[in-house]
C-alpha positions as a Markdown table, in Angstrom:
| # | Residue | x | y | z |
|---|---|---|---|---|
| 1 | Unk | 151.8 | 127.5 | 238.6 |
| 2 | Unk | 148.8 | 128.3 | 240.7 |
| 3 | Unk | 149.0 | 132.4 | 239.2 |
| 4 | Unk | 149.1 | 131.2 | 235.8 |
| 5 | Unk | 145.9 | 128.5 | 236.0 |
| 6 | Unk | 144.5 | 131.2 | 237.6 |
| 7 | Unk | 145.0 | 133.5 | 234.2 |
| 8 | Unk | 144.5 | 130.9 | 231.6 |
| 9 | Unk | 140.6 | 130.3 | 233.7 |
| 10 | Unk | 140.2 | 134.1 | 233.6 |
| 11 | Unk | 140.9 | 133.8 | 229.8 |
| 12 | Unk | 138.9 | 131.2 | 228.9 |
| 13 | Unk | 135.6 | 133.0 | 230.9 |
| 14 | Unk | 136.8 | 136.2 | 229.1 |
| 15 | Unk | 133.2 | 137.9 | 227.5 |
| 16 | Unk | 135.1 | 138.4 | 224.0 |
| 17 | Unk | 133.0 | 136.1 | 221.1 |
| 18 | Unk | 135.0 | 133.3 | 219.8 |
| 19 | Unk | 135.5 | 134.6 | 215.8 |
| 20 | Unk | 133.8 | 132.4 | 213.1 |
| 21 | Unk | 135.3 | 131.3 | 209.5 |
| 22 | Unk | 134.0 | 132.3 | 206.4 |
| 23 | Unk | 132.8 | 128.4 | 205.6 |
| 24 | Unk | 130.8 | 128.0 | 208.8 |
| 25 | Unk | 129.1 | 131.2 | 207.8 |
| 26 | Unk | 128.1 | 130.1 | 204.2 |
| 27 | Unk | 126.9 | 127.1 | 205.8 |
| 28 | Unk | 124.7 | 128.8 | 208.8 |
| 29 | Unk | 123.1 | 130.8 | 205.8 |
| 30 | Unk | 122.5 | 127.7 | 203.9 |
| 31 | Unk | 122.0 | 126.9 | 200.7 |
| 32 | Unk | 122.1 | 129.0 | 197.6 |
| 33 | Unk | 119.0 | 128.5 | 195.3 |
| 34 | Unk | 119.7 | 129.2 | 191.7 |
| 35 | Unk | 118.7 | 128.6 | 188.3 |
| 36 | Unk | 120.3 | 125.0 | 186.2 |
| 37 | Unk | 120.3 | 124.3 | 182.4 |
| 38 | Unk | 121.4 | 120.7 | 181.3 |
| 39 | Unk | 124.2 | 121.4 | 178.6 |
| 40 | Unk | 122.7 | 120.3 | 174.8 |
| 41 | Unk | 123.6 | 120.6 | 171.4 |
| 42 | Unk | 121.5 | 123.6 | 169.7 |
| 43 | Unk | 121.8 | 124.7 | 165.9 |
| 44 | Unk | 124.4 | 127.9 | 165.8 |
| 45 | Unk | 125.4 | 129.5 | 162.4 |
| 46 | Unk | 129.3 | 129.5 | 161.5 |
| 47 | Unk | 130.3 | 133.1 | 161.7 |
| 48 | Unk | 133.7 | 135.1 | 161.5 |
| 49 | Unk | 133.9 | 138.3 | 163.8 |
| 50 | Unk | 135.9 | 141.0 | 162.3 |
| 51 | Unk | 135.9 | 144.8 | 163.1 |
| 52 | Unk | 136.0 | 147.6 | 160.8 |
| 53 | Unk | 134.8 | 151.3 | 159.6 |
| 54 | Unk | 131.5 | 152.4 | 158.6 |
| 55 | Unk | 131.8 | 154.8 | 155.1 |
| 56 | Unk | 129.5 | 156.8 | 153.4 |
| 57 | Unk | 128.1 | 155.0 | 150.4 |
| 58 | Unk | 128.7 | 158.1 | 148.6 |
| 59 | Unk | 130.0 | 161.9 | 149.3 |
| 60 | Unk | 130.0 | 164.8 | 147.0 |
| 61 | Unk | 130.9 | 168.5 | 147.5 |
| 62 | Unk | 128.4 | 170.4 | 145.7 |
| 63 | Unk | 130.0 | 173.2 | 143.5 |
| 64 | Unk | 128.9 | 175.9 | 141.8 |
| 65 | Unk | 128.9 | 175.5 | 137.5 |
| 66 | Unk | 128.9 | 178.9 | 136.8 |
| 67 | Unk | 130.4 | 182.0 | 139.0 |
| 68 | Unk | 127.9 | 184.5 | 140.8 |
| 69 | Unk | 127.1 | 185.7 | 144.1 |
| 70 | Unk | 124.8 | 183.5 | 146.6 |
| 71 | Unk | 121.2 | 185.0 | 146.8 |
| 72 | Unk | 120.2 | 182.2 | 149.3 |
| 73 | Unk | 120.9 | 178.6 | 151.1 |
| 74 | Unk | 118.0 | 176.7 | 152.0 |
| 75 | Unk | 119.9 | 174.2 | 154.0 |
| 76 | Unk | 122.5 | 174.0 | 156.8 |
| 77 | Unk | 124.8 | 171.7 | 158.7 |
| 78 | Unk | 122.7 | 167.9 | 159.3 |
| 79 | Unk | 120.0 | 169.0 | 157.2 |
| 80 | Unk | 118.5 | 166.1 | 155.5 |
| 81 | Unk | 118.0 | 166.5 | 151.3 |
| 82 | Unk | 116.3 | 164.9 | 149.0 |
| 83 | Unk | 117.7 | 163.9 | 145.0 |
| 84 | Unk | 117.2 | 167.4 | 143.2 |
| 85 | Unk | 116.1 | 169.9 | 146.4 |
| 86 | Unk | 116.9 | 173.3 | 146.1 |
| 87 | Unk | 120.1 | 173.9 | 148.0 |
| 88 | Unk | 121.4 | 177.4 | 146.8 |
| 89 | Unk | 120.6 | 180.0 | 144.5 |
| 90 | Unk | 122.9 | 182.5 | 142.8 |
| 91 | Unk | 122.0 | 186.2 | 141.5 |
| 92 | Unk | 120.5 | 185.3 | 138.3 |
| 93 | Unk | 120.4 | 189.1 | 136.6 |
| 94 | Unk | 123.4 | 188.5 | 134.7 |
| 95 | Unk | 122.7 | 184.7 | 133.6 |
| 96 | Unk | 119.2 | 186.4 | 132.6 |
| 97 | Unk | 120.9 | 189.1 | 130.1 |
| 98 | Unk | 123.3 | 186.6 | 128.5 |
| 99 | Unk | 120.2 | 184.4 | 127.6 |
| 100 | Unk | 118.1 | 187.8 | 126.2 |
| 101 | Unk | 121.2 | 188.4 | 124.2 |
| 102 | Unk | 121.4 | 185.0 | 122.4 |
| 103 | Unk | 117.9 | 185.3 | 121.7 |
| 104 | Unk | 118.4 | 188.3 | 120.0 |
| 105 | Unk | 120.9 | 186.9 | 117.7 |
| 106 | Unk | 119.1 | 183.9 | 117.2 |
| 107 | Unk | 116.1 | 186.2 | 115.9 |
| 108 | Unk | 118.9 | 188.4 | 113.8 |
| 109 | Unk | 120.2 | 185.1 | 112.3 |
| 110 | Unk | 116.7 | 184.1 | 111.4 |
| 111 | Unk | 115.8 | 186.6 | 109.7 |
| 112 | Unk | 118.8 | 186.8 | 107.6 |
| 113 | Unk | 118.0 | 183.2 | 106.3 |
| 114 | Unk | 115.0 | 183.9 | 105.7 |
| 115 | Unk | 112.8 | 182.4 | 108.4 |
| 116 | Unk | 110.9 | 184.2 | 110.9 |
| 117 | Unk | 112.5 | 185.6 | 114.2 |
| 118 | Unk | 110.6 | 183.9 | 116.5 |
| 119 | Unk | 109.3 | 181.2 | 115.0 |
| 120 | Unk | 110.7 | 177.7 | 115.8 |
| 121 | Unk | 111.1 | 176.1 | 112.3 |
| 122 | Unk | 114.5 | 175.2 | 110.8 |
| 123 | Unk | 113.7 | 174.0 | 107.6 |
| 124 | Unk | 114.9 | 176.2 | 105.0 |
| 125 | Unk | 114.7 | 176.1 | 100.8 |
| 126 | Unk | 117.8 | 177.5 | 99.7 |
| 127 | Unk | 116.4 | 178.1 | 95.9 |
| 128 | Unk | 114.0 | 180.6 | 97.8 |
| 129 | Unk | 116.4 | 182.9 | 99.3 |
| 130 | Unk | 116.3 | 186.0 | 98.1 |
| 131 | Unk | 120.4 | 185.9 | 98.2 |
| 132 | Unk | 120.3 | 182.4 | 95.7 |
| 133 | Unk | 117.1 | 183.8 | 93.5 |
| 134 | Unk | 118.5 | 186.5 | 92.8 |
| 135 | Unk | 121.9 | 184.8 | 91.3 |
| 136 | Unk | 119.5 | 182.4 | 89.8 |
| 137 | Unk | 118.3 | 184.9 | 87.7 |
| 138 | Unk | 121.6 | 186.7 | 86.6 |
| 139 | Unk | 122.8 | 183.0 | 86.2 |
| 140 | Unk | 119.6 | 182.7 | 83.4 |
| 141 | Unk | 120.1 | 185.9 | 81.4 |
| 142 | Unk | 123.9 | 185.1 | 81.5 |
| 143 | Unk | 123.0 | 181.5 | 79.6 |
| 144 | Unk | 120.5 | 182.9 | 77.5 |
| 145 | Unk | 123.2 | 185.6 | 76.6 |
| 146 | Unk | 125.6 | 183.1 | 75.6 |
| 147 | Unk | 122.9 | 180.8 | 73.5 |
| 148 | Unk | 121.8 | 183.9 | 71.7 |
| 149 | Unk | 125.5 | 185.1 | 70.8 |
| 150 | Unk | 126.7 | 181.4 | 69.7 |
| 151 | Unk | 123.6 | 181.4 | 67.4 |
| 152 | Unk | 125.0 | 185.1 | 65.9 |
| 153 | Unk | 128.7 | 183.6 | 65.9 |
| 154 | Unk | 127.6 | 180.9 | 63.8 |
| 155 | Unk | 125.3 | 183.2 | 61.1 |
| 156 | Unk | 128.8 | 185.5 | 61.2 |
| 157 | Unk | 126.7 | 188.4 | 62.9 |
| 158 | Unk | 129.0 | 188.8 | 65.6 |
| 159 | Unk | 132.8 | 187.9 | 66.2 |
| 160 | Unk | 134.7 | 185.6 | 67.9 |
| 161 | Unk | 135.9 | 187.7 | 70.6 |
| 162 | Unk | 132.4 | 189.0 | 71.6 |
| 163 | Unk | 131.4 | 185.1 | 71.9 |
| 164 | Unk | 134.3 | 184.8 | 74.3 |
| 165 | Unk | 133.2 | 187.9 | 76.2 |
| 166 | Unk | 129.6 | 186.2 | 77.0 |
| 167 | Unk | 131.6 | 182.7 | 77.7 |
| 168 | Unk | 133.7 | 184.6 | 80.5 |
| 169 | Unk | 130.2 | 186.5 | 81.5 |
| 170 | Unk | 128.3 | 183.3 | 82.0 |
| 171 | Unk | 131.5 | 182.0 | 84.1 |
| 172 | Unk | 130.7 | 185.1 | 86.4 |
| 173 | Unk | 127.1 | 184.3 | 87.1 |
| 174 | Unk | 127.8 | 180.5 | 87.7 |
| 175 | Unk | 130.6 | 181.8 | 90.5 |
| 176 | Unk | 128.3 | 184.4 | 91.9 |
| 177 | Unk | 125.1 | 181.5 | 92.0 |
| 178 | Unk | 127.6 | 179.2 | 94.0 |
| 179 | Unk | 128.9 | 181.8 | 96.5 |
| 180 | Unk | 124.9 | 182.6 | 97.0 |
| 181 | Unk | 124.0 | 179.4 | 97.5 |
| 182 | Unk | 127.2 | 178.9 | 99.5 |
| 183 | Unk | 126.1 | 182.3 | 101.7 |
| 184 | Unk | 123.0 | 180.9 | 102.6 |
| 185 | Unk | 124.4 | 177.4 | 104.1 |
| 186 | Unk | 126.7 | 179.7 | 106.0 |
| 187 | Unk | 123.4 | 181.6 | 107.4 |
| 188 | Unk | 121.8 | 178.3 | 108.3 |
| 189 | Unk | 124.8 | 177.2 | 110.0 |
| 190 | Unk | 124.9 | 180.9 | 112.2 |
| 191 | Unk | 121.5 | 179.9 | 112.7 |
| 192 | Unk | 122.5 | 176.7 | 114.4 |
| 193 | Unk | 125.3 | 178.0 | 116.2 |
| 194 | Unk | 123.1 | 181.0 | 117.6 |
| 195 | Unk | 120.6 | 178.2 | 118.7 |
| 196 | Unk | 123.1 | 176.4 | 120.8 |
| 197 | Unk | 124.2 | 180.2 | 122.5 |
| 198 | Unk | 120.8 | 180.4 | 123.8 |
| 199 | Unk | 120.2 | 176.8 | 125.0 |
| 200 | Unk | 123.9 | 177.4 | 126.9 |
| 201 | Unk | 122.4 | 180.4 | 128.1 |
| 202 | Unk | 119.1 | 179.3 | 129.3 |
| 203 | Unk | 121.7 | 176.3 | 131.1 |
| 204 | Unk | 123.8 | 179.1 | 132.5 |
| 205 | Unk | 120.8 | 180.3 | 134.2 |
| 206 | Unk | 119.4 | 177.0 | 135.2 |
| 207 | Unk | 123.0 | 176.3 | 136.7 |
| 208 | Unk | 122.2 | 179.6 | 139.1 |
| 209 | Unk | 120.0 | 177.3 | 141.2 |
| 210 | Unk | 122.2 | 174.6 | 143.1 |
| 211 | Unk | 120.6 | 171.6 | 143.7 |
| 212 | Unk | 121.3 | 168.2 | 145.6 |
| 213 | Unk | 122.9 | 165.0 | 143.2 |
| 214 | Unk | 121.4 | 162.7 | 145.7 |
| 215 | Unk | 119.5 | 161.6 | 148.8 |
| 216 | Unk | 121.6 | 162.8 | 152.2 |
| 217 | Unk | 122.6 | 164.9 | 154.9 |
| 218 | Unk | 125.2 | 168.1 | 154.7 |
| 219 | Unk | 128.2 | 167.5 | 156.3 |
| 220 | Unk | 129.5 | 170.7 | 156.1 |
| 221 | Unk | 128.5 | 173.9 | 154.7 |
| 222 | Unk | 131.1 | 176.0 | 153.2 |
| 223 | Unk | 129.7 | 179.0 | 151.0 |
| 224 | Unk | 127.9 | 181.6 | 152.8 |
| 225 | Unk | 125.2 | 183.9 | 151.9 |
| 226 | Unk | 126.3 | 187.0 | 149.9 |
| 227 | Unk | 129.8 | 185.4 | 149.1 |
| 228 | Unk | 131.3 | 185.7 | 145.1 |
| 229 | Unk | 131.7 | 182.0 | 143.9 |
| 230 | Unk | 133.9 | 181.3 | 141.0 |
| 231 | Unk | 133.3 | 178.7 | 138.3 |
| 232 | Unk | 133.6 | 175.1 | 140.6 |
| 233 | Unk | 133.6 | 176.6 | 144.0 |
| 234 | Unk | 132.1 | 174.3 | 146.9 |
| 235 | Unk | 128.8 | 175.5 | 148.4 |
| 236 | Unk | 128.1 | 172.5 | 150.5 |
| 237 | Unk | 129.2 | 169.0 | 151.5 |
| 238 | Unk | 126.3 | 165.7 | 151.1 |
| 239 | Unk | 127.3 | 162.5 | 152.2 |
| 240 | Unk | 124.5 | 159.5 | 151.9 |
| 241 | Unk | 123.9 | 157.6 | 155.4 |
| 242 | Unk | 121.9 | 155.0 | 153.9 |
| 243 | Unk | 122.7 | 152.6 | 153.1 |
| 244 | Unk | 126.3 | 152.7 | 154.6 |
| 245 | Unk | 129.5 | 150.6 | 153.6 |
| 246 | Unk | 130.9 | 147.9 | 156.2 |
| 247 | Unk | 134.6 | 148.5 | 155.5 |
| 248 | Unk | 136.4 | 145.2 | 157.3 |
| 249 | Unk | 139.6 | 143.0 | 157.2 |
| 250 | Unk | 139.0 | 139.9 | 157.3 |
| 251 | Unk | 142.2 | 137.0 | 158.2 |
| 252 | Unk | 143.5 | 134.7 | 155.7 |
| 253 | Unk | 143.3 | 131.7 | 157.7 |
| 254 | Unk | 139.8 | 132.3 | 157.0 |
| 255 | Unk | 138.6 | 134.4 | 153.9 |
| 256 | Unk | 138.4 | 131.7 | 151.9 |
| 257 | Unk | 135.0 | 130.8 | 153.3 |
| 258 | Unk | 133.9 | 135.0 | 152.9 |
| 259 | Unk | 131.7 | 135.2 | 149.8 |
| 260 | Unk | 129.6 | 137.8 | 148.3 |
| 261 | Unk | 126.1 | 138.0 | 149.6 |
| 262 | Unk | 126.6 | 136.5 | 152.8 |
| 263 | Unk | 124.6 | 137.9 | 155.9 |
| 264 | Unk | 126.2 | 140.4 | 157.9 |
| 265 | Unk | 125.3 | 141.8 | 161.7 |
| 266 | Unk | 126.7 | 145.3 | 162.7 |
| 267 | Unk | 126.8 | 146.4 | 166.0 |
| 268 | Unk | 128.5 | 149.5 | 167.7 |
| 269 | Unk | 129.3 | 151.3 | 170.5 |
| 270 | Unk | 126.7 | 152.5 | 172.5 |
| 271 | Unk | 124.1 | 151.6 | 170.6 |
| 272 | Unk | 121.8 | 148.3 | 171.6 |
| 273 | Unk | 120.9 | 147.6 | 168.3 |
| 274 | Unk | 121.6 | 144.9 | 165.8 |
| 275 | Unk | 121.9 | 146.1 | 162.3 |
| 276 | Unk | 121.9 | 143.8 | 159.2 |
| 277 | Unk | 123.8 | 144.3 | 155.8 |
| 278 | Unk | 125.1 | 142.1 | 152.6 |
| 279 | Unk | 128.6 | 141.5 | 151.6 |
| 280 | Unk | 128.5 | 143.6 | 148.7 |
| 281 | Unk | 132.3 | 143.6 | 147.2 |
| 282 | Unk | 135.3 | 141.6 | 147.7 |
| 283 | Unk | 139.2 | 142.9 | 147.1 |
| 284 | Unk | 140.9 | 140.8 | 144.7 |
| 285 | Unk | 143.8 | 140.2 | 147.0 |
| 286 | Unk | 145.0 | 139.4 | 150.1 |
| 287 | Unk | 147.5 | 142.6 | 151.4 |
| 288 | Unk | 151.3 | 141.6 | 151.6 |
| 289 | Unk | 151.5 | 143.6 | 154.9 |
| 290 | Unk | 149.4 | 141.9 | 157.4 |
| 291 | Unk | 147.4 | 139.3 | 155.0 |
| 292 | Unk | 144.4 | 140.4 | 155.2 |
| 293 | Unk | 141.0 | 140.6 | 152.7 |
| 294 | Unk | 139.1 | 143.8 | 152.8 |
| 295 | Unk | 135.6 | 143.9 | 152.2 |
| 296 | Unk | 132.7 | 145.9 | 152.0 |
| 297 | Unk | 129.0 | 145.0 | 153.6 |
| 298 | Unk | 126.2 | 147.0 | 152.7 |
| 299 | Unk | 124.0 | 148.1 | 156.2 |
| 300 | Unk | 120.9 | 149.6 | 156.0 |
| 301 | Unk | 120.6 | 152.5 | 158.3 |
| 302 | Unk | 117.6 | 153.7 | 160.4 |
| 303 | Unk | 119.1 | 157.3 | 160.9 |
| 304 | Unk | 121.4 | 155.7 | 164.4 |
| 305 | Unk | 124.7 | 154.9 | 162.4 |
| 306 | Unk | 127.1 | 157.1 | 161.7 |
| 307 | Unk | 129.4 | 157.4 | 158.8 |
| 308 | Unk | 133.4 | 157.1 | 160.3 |
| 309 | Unk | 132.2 | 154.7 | 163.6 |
| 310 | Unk | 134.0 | 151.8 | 164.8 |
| 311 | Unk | 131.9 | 148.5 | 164.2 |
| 312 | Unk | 132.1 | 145.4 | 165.3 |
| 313 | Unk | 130.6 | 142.5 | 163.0 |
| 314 | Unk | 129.4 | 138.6 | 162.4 |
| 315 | Unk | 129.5 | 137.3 | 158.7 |
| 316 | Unk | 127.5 | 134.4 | 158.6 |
| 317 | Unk | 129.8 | 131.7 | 156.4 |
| 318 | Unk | 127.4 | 128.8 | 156.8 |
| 319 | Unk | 123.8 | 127.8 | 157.8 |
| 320 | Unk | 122.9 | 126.4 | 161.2 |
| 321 | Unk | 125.1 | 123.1 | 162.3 |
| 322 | Unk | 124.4 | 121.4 | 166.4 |
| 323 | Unk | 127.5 | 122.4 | 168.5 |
| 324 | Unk | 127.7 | 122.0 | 171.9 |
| 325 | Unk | 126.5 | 125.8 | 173.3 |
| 326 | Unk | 125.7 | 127.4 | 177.2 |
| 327 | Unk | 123.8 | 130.2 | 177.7 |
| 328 | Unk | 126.3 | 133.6 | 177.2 |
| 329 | Unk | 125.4 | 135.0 | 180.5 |
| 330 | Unk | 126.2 | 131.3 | 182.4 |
| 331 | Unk | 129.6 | 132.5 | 181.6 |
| 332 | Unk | 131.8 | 134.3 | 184.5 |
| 333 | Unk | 135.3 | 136.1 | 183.2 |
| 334 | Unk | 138.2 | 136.4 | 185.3 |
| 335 | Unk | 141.5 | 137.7 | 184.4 |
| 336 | Unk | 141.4 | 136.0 | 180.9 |
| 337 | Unk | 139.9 | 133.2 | 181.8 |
| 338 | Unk | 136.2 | 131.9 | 181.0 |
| 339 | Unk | 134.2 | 129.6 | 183.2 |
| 340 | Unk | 130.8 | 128.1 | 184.2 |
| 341 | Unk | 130.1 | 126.6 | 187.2 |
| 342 | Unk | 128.3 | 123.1 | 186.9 |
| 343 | Unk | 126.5 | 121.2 | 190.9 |
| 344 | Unk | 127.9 | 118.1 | 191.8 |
| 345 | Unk | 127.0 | 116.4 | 194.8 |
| 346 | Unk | 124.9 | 119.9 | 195.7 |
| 347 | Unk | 127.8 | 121.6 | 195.6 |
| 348 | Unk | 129.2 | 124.8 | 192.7 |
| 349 | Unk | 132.0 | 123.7 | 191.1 |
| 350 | Unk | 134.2 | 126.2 | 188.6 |
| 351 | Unk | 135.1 | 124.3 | 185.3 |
| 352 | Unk | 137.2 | 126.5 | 182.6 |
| 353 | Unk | 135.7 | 126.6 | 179.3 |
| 354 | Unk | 137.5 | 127.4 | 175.9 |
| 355 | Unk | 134.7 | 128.9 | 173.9 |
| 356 | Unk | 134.5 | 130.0 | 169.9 |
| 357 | Unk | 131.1 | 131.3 | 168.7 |
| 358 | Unk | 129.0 | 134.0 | 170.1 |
| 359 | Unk | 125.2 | 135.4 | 170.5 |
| 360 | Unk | 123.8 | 138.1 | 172.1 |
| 361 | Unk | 121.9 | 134.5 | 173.6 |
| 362 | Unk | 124.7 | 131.4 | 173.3 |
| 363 | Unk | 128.1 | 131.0 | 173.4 |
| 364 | Unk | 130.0 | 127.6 | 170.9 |
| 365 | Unk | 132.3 | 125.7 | 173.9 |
| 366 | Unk | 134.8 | 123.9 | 172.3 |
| 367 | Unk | 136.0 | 121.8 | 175.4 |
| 368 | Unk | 135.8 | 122.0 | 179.3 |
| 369 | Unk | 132.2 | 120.5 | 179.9 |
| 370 | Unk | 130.3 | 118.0 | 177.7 |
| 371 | Unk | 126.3 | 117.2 | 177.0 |
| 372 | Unk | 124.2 | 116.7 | 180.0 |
| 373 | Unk | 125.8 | 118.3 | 182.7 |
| 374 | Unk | 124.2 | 120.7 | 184.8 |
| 375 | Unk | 125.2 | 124.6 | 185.1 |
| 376 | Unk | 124.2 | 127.2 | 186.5 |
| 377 | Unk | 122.2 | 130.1 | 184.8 |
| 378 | Unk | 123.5 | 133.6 | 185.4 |
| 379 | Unk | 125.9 | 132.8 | 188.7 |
| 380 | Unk | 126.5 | 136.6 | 190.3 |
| 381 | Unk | 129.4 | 136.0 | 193.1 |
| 382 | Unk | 128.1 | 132.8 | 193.2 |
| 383 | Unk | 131.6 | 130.8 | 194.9 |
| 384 | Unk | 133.1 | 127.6 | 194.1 |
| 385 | Unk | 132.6 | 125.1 | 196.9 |
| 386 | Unk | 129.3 | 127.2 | 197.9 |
| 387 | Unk | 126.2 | 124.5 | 198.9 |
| 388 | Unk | 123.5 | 124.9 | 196.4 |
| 389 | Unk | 119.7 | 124.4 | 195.4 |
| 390 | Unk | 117.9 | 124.2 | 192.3 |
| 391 | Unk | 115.1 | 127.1 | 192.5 |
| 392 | Unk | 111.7 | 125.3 | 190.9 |
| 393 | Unk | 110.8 | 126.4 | 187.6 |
């Protein structure tokens, strides 16, 4: 008995510190000060969050019209264009041949109507050709031929059968006057035709410069420089960034409150900014598969956004309404589960939340704390249970 007193005393004067609990240490450092914010009702817009794809508005693969070899390409891959910039250029010798061949037989068709080779009038008196005077005028004697002989026919100067013979002559000259005129209807119309060679022509060597259909950036370039193109051949790829289309699904529990026009705020990964846009088109339908309502938003684009990126977005279905709303950074997340943490009696005290709408600023909470309690602004490892003071603003 006497040996073990003697070890228990020995223990008890031991120099090892006595270890201290967690508690009595949050207590020696006393209290926390932190920021507070009595819970209110502040006006929030009704939204719907849905994700989707941003699209090009539009995207064209420029092609060549007509088949020749690439002289030069002015632009390469992200180059920005503008509507009707020179992107290409073909070898134009052959285009220019073709057009100084038409305009030769336009001149040679011309002339053999009558008008001058390279004058620009159309207008053309048929009587005047030389083709329909000259039937004119066998077409005259013929008629004064017959006159004359049915004046001898009647006086008994001349028989029957040579009054036939200048009926059947007169015949002749009407036929050869109609094929004249006829003739020189048929040159009027080569003239037209020979007309249209040459403005195809001229085309054909407009169409050797390739230029952009609209306002873009290339996406890819695919002809190179020196490279035979045929008729339709791809030269480069434009897509237009701006504005973009919002491509989204939206539930059916709640696209009957999605109309077109309503406000829509983009965001997406990696990139701070907010970016606005219009509900521009609505789908007819609601798919069979998984019921949902496509849209498509129209976002204007500052040169960030990216045609194919995942996007997160807010349609606004309704104007501002008071709702019972904390602070978003107030909230803490654990595991699922979303909480604030309200002082009672100088004390932190978790309370789960079940929240619905959310800012970049305020978060909707549907139920867990009410109007006029206190919570605490932006918590860190702020604990439940911990001792507390309000900081003064």
């Amino acid at each position: 008995m006497a040996l073990a007193g003697l070890l228990i005393s020995s223990a008890c004067k031991s120099g090892y510190p006595v270890a201290s609990t967690k508690n009595s240490s949050a207590e020696d450092s006393g209290p926390r000060e932190v920021h507070t914010l009595v819970v209110s009702e502040i006006p929030m817009e009704q939204t719907i969050s849905v994700t989707g794809t941003l699209v090009a508005q539009d995207e064209a693969t420029v092609s060549a019209k007509v088949p020749g070899r690439v002289r030069s390409i002015t632009v390469d891959l992200g180059s920005l264009v503008r509507k009707g910039q020179l992107i290409a250029e073909l070898e134009p010798r052959d285009a220019q041949l073709r057009l100084q061949q038409a305009e030769a037989s336009l001149a040679q068709a011309r002339a053999r109507v009558g008008l001058s080779p390279d004058g620009s009038d159309e207008k053309v008196n048929v009587e005047q050709t030389g083709t329909v005077a000259q039937a004119q005028a066998i077409l005259d004697e013929a008629q004064l031929k017959r006159e004359r002989s049915a004046r001898l026919f009647q006086e008994g100067v001349i028989s029957r059968a040579e009054l036939e013979a200048t009926d059947a002559a007169l015949k002749v000259a009407q036929s050869r006057y109609q094929d004249a005129v006829e003739e020189v209807r048929n040159r009027q119309a080569v003239v037209l035709q020979r007309k249209s060679e040459v403005e195809l022509a001229r085309q054909q060597l407009t169409d050797m410069t390739i230029r952009a259909p609209f306002d873009g950036v290339v996406q890819q370039k695919i002809a190179n420089l020196g490279e035979y193109l045929g008729t339709g051949a791809g030269v480069v790829s434009i897509v237009r960034i701006d504005p973009l289309r919002l491509r989204a699904e939206v539930p059916e529990r709640e696209a009957h409150s999605v109309r077109s026009g309503q406000e829509v705020r983009v965001s997406v990964e990696g990139d701070a900014n907010l970016y606005t846009g219009r509900i521009a088109r609505l789908s007819p339908t609601i798919t069979a598969q998984n019921r949902l309502l496509i849209i498509e938003a129209e976002v204007r684009n500052n040169g960030q956004l990216r045609p194919g990126s995942f996007a997160r977005a807010d349609i606004v279905t309704s104007g501002r309404n008071l709702t019972v709303a904390v602070p978003t950074k107030a909230i803490v997340s654990f595991a699922g589960i979303e909480k604030v943490l309200v002082i009672e009696d100088g004390k932190a005290v978790e309370k789960p939340i079940t929240t619905r709408r959310r800012t970049t600023e305020w978060t909707e909470v549907i139920s867990g704390i009410n109007v006029g309690e206190t919570i605490v602004i932006d918590p860190g490892n702020l604990q439940s249970g911990q001792p507390v003071k309000v900081a003064a603003e």
